[in-house]
N, C-alpha and C positions, 0 to 999 in steps of 0.2 A: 107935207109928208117927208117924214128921214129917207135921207137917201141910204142905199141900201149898203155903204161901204163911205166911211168922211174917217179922212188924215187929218190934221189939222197940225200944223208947225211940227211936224215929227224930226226929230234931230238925232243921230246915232252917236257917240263918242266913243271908242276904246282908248283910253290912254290920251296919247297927242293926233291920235286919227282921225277924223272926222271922216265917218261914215255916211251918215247919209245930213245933209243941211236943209232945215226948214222946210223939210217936203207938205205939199198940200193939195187936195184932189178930192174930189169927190166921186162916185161910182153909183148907179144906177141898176134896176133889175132889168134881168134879159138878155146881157150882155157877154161877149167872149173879146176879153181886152190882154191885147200882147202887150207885158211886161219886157222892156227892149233895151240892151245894151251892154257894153265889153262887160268881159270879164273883170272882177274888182269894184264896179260901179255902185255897188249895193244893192243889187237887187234881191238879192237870197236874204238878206238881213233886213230889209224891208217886206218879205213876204214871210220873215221866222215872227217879225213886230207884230203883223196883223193878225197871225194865226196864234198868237201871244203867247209863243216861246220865248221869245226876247222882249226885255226892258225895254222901254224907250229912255233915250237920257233927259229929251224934251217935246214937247207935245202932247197929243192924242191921239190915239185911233179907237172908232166905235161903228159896230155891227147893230145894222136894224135897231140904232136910237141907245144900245148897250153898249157902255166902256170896254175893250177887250181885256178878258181876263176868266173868268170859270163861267160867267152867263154865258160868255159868247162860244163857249166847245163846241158848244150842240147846234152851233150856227154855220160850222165851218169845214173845211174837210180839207187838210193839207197834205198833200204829195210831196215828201221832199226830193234832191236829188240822189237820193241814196237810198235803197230797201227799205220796205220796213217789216219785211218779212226774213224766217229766221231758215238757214242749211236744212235742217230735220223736219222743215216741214213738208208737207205734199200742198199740193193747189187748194185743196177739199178743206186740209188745217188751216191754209189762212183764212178763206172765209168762215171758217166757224170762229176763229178766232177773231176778226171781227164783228162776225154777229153776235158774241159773246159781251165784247166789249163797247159795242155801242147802240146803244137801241134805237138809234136809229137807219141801220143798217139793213138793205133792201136783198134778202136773198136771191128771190125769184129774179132782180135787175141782174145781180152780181152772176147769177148762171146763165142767163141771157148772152150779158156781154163775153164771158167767157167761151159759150160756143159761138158768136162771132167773132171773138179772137181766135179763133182755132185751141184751146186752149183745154187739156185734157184734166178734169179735176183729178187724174190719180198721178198725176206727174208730180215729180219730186223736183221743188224748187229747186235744190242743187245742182241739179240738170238742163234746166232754163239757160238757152241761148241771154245775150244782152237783151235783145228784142221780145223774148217769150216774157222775160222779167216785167221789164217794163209795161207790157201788156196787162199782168197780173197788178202792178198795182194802181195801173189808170183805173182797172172794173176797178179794185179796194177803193180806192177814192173816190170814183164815182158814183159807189152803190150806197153810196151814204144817202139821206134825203136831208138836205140843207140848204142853205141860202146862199153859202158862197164856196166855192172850192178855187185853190191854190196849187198850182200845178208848178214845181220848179224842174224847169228843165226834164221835160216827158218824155223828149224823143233825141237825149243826149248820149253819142254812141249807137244811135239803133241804126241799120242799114235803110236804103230808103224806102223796100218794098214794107219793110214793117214800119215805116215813117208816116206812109199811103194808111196801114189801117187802122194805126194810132189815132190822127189826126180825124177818119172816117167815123172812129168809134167817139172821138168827143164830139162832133157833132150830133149824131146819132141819139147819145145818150144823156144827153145833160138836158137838166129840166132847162124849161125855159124863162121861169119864171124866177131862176136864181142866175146869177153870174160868173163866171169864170175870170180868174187873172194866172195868164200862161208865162210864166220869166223863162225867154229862151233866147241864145244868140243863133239860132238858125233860123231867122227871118224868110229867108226865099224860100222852105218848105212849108212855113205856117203861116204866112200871111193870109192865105187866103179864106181861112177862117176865122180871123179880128175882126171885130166891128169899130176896133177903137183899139191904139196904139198908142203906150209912154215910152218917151228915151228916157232913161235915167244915165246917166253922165257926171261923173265925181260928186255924188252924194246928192244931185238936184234934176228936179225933174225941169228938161229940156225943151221936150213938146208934150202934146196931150190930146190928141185929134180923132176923128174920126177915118177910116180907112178910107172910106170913096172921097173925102173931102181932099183928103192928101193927094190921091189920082187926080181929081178934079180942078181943085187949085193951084196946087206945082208941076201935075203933068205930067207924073214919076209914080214907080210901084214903091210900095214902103220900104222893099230890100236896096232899090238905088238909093234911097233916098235917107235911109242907115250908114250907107258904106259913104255916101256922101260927109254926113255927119261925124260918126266914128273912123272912117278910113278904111275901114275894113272890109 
């Protein structure tokens, strides 16, 4: 059986840069895996490759057995670190505006999580705290029905009581039968909802574990055990 997310030799290049080096992994269904490591390390460029925004310079990446590329849209659901909703809208306009644009966009989910985000459909984006934002577009991304969702950086800038129900809500909400990869450097808020952790570290990936394995055989939570690594 394909597994549900395979890298195979992925290489980034811009110019003289070397972005990300011969990365390779495989990924599994069911899964909520922290994306880990500084700032610069490539992770955002390695989660723009998979959700196939970006080129690759070398290798592969492929969804559920498909090359990424227009098969795999309908497979995928990216968060990036920046909105993707627009000032003029209200709460009510983004989701019709993705239930416009993607068919496979789960209303009934999308209003769910929104009254468990506290989360008023007549409120006008432009008025969203950091944290009311970002609320808004974990439901958008979540309320997709897919096989894999990408979350860059969810709870960057958010206070930590909205940290608590960010994190609350991707549990909550995420099928279980798809997987999640979360690229965040705030390790000691999100750990505890990994099943599986990569460093990635100047364009290579570094480790690739399981979370209770890391407790279990080094003796460490995965945040010492980052700032070990990175320094941080």
């Amino acid at each position: 059986m394909d597994a549900l997310l395979k890298v195979n030799g992925v290489s980034k290049r811009y110019g003289f840069k070397q972005t990300l080096d011969n990365v390779s992994f495989d990924i599994g269904s069911g899964k909520i895996i922290g994306l880990l490591g500084p700032n610069g390390s490539g992770k955002s460029t390695l989660m723009q490759m998979i959700a196939g925004l970006t080129p690759t310079t070398a290798g592969e990446i492929s969804v559920m057995g498909k090359k990424v590329g227009r098969e795999t849209r309908s497979l995928i659901s990216y968060m990036p670190d920046r909105p993707m909703t627009e000032n003029w809208m209200k709460v009510k306009d983004a989701v019709a505006f993705y239930k416009d644009f993607y068919a496979d966009f789960n209303v009934e989910k999308a209003l769910e999580m929104l009254d468990f985000m506290n989360l008023d459909a007549k409120s006008s984006v432009s008025v969203l705290s950091k944290g009311m934002n970002e609320r808004l577009q974990l439901t958008l991304a979540l309320s997709r029905n897919v096989n894999l969702y990408l979350l860059d950086e969810p709870i960057g800038g958010v206070d930590p009581v909205a940290r608590g129900k960010i994190l609350d809500a991707i549990v909550r909400f995420y099928s279980e039968d798809s997987s999640l990869i979360i690229c965040t450097h705030l390790v000691r808020d999100m750990e505890r909802i990994f099943d599986e952790v990569m460093f990635l570290n100047n364009g290579s990936i570094t480790l690739y574990e399981e979370v209770e394995s890391i407790r279990m055989k080094h003796g460490r939570s995965v945040d010492d055990m980052f700032k070990e690594v990175f320094g941080e």
